[in-house]
Backbone as JSON Lines, residues from 0, in Angstrom:
{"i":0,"aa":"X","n":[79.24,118.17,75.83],"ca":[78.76,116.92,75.33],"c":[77.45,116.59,76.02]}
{"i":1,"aa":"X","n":[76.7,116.02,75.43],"ca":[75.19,115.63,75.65],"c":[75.15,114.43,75.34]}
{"i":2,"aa":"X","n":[74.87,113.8,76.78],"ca":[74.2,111.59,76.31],"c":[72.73,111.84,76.9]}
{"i":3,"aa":"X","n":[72.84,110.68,76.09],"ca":[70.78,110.41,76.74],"c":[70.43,109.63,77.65]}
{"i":4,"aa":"X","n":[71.3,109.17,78.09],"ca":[70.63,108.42,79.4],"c":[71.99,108.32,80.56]}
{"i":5,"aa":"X","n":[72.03,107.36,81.51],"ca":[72.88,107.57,82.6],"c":[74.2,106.97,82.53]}
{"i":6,"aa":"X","n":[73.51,105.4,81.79],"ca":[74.27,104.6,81.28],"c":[75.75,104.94,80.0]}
{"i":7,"aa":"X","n":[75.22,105.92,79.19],"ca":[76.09,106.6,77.96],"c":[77.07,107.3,79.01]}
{"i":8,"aa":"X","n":[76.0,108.21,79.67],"ca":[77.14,108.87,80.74],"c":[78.24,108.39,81.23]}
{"i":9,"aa":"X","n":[78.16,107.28,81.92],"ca":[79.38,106.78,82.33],"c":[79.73,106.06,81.59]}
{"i":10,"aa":"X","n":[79.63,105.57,80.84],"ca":[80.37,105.29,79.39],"c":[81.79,106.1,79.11]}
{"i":11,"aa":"X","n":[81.02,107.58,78.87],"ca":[81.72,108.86,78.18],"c":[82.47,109.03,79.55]}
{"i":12,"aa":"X","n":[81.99,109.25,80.75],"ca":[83.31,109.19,81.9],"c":[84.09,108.22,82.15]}
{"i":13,"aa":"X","n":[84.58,106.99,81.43],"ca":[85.23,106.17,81.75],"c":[86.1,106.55,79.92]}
{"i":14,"aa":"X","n":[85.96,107.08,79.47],"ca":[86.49,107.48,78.26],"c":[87.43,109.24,77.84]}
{"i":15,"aa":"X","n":[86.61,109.65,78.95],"ca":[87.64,111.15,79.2],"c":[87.11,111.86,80.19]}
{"i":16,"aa":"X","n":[88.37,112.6,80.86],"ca":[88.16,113.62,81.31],"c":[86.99,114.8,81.08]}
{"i":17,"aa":"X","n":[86.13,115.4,82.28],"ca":[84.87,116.54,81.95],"c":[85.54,117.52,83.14]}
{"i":18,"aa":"X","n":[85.57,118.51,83.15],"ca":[85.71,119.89,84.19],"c":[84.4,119.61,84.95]}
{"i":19,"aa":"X","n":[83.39,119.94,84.22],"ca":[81.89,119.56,85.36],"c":[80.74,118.65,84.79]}
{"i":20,"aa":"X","n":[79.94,118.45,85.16],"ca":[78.87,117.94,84.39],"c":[77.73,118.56,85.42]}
{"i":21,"aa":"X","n":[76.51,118.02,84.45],"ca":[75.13,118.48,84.55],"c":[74.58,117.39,84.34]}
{"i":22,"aa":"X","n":[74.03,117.29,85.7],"ca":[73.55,115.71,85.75],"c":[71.87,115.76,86.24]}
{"i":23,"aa":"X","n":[71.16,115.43,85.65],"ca":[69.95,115.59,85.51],"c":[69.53,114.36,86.58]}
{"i":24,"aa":"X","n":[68.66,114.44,87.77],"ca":[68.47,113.42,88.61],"c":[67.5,112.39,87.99]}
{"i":25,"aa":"X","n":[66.68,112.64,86.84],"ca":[65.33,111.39,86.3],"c":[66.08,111.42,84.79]}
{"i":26,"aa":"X","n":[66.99,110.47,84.62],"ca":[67.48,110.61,83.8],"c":[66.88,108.88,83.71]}
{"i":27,"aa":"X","n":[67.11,107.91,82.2],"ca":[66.79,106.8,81.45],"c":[68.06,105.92,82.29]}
{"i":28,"aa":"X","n":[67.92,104.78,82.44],"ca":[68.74,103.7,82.26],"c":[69.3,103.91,83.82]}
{"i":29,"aa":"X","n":[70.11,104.93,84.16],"ca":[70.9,105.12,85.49],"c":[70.47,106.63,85.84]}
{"i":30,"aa":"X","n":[69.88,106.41,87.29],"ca":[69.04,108.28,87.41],"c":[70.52,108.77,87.64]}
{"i":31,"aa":"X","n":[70.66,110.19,88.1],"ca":[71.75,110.89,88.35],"c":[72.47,110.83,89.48]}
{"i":32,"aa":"X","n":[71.81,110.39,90.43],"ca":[72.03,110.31,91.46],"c":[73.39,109.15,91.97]}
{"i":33,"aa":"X","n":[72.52,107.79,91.27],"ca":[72.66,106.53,90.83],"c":[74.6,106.78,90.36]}
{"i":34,"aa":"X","n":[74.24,107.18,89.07],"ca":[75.61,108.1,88.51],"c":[76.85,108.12,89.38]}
{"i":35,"aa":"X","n":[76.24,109.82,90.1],"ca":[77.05,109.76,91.06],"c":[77.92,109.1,92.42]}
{"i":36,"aa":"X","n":[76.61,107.95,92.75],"ca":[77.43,107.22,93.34],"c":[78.75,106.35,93.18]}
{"i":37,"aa":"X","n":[77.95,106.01,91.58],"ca":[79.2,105.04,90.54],"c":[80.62,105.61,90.81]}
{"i":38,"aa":"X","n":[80.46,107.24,90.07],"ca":[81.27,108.19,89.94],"c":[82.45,108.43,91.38]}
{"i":39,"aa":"X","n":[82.16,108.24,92.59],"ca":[82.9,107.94,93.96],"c":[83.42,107.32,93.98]}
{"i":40,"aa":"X","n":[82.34,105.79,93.6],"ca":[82.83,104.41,93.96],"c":[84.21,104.25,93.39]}
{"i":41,"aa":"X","n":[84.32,104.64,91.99],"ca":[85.36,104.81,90.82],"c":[86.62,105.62,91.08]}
{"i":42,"aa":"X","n":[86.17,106.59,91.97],"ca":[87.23,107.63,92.25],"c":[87.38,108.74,90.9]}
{"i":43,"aa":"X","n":[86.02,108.73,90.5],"ca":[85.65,110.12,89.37],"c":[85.91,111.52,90.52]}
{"i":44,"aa":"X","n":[86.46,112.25,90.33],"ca":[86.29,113.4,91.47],"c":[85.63,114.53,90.21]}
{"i":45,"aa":"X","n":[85.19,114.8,89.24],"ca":[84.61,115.22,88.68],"c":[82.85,116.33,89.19]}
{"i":46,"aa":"X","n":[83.09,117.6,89.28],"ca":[82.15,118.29,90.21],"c":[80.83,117.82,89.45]}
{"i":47,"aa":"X","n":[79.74,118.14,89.95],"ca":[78.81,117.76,89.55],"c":[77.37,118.68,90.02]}
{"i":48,"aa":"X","n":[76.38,119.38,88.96],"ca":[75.68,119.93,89.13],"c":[74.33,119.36,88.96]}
{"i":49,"aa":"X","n":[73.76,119.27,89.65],"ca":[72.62,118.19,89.83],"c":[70.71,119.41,89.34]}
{"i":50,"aa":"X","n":[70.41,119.29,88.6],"ca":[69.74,119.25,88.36],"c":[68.21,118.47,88.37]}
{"i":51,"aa":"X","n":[66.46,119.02,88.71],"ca":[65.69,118.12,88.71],"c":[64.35,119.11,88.49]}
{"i":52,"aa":"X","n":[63.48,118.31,87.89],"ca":[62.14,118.95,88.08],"c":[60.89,118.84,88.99]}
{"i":53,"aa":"X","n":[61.53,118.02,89.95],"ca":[60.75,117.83,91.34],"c":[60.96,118.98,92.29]}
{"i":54,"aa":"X","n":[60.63,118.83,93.14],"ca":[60.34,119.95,93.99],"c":[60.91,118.94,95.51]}
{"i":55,"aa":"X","n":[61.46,117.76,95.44],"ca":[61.8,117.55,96.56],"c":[62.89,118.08,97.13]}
{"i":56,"aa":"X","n":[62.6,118.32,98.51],"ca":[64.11,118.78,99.57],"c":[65.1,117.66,99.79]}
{"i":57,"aa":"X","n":[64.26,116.1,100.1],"ca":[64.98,115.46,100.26],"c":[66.24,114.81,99.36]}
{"i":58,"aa":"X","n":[66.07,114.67,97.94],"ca":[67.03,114.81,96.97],"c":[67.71,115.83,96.3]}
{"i":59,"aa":"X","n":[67.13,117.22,96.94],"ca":[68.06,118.05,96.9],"c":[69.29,117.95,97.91]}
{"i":60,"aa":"X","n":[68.76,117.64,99.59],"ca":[69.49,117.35,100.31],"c":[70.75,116.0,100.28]}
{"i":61,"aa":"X","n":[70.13,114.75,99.56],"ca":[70.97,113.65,99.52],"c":[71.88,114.11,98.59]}
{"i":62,"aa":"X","n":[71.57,115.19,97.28],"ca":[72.87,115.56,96.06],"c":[73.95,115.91,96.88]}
{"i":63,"aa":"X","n":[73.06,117.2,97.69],"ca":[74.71,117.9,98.05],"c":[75.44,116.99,98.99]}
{"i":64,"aa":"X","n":[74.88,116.46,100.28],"ca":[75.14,115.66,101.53],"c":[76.23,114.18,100.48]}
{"i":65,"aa":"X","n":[75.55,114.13,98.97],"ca":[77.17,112.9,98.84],"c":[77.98,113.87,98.09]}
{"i":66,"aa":"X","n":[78.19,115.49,98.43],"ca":[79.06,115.86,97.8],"c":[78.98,116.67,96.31]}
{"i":67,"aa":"X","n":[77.48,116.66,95.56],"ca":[77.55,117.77,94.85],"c":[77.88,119.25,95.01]}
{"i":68,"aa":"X","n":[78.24,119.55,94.1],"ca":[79.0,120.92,94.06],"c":[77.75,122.09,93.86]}
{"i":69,"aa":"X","n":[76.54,121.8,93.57],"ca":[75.36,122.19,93.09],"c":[74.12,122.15,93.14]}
{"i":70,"aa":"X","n":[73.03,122.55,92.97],"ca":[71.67,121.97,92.97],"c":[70.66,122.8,92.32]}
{"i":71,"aa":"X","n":[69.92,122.85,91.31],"ca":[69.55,123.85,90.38],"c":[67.97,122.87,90.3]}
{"i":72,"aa":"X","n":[66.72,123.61,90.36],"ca":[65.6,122.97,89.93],"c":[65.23,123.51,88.17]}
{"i":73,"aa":"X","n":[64.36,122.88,87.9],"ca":[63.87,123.27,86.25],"c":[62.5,124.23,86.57]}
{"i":74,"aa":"X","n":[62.57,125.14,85.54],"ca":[63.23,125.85,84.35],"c":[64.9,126.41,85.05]}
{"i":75,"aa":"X","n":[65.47,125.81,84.37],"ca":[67.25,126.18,84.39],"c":[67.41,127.97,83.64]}
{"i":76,"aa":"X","n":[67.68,128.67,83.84],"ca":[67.78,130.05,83.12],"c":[69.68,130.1,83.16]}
{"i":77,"aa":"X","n":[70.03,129.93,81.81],"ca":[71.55,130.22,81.9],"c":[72.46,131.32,82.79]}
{"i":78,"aa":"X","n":[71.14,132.07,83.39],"ca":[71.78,133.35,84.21],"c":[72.08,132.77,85.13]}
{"i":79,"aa":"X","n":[71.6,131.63,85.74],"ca":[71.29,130.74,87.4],"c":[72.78,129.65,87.12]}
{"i":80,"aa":"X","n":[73.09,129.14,85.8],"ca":[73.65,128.06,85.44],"c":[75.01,128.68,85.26]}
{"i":81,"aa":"X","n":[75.29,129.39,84.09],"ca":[76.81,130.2,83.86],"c":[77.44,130.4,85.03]}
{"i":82,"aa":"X","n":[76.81,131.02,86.37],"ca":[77.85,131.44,87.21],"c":[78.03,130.24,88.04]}
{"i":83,"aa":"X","n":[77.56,129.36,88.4],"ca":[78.05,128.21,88.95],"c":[78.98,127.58,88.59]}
{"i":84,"aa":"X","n":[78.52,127.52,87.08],"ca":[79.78,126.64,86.7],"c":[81.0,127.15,86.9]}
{"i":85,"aa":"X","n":[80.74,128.56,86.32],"ca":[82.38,130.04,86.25],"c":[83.07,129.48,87.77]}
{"i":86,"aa":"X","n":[82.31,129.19,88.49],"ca":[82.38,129.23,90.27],"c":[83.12,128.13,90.24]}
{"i":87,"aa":"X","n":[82.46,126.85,90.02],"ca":[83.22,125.16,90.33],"c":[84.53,124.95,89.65]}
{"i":88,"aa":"X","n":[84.48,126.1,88.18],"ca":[85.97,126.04,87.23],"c":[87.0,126.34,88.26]}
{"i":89,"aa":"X","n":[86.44,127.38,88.43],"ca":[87.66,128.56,89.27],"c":[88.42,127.73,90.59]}
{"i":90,"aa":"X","n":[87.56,127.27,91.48],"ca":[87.69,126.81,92.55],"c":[88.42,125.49,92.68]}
{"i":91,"aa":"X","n":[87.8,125.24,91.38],"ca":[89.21,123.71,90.62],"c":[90.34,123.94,90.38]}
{"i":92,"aa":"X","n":[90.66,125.0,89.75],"ca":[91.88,125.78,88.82],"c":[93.19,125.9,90.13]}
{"i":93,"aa":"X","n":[91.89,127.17,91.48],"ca":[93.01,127.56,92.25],"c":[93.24,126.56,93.24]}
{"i":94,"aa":"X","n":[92.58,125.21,93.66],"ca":[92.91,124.23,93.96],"c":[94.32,123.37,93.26]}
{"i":95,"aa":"X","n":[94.29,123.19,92.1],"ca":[95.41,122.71,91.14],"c":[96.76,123.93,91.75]}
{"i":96,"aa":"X","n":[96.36,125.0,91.52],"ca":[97.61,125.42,91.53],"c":[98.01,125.82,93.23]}
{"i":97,"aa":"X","n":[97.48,125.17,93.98],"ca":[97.66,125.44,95.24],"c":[99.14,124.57,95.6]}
{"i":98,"aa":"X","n":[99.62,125.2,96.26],"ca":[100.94,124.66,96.86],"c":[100.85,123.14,97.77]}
């Protein structure tokens, strides 16, 4: 699923369950970041791959430091993207079925 701004986003997460998302940090209405905090506050445990077309360290550093699962700059190449996600599924899955 694809929304256009930050605001739709959590909209659509207060409406169902996502395995991961792709959360774009300069996103319209609510940046990604922003998002994610919501997403805590809420008790969303939902992984989250943070995406941006800046070049900063420091919001690469604040994604992961509240807990992203991810951090990918633009141009995104599905070769860089597929296995992360394959990665955050898996690591969810054998978490669930952990004793």
């Amino acid at each position: 699923m694809v929304v256009a701004d930050g605001a739709d986003a959590l909209m659509e997460l207060g409406r169902r369950e996502f395995d991961v998302l792709v959360l774009d940090i300069n996103i319209p209405t609510l940046d990604g970041l922003r998002l994610f905090e919501i997403m805590i506050e809420k008790g969303i445990d939902t992984p989250a791959i943070f995406v941006t077309g800046t070049a900063s360290a420091e919001v690469e550093a604040r994604s992961l430091e509240m807990g992203a699962a991810d951090f990918l700059r633009k141009p995104i190449r599905k070769e860089a993207l597929l296995p992360r996600v394959r990665g955050i599924l898996q690591r969810r899955e054998r978490a669930r079925q952990a004793p």
